[in-house]
N, C-alpha and C positions, 0 to 999 in steps of 0.2 A: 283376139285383138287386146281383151283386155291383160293377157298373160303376157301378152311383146310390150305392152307400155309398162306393166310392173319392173320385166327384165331391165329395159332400157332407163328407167330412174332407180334401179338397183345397180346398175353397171356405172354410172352418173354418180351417183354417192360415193361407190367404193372409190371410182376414182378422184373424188374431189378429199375425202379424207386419206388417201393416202398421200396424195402430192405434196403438203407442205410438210412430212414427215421428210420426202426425199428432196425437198426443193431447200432445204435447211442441212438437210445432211452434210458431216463433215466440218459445217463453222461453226462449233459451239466456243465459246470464247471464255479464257481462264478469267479465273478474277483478277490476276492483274492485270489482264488486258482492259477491263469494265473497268476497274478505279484508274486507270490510267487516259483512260476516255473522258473518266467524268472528270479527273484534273484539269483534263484540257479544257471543258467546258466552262470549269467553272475558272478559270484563267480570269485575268480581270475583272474578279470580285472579292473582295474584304474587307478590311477593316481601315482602310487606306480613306484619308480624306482630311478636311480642313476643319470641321464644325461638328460636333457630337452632342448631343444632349439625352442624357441619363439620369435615375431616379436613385435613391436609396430609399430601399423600404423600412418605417421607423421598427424600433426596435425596442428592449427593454435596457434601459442606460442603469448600470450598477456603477456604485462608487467605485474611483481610482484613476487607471489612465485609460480611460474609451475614447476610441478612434477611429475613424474609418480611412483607408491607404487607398490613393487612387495613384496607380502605376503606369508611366505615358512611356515608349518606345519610338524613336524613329529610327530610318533609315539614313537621315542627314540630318545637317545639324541646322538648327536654328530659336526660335523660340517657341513655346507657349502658354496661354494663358487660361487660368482658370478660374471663371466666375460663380460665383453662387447668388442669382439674381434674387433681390428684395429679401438679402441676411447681409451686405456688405462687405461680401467677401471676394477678392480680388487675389489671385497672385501669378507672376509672371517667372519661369522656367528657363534657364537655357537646355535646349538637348543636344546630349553627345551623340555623334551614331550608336546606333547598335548597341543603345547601351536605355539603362529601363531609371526613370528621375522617378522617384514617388514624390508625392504631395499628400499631404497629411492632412484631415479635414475632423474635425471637434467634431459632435452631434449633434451641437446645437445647428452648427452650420449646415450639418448634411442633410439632415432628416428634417 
């Protein structure tokens, strides 16, 4: 008895490790198929939106012209503004499409 119960969870195993070798078989999938998947997934997410708030980390300020470029893009045209809350800095943008406005920010202001 005990040699037919060994058999029968030795016959059990072999066949549980070999099935998802053949239950997989044949769709392994290229990588472009997987980054064209994960495009799809990630579809309606980026950098898209109305309201951003970002940091500059300070830095070491050397005599002459320091500056830090902040570069805006859109898709269409319209405006935008860019604040630098409690240093009084304010400036307002127009944007072209598809086209990149820099704004130029001192250190004093940024950092």
């Amino acid at each position: 008895m005990k040699r037919f119960t060994t058999m029968v969870v030795l016959c059990l195993l072999s066949v549980l490790l070999l099935r998802p070798q053949t239950a997989f078989a044949g769709k392994d999938k290229s990588v472009d198929e997987i980054r064209a998947a994960s495009c799809a997934a990630l579809k309606g997410t980026g950098n898209l939106g109305v309201e951003f708030y970002f940091t500059f980390v300070p830095c070491y300020e050397e005599a002459g012209n320091n500056k830090l470029m902040l570069y805006i893009a859109s898709a269409s045209d319209g405006y935008v503004t860019v604040e630098v809350g409690g240093r009084g800095f304010k400036t307002i943008k127009k944007l072209i499409p598809n086209d990149i406005i820099p704004v130029e920010l001192g250190p004093g202001i940024a950092q």
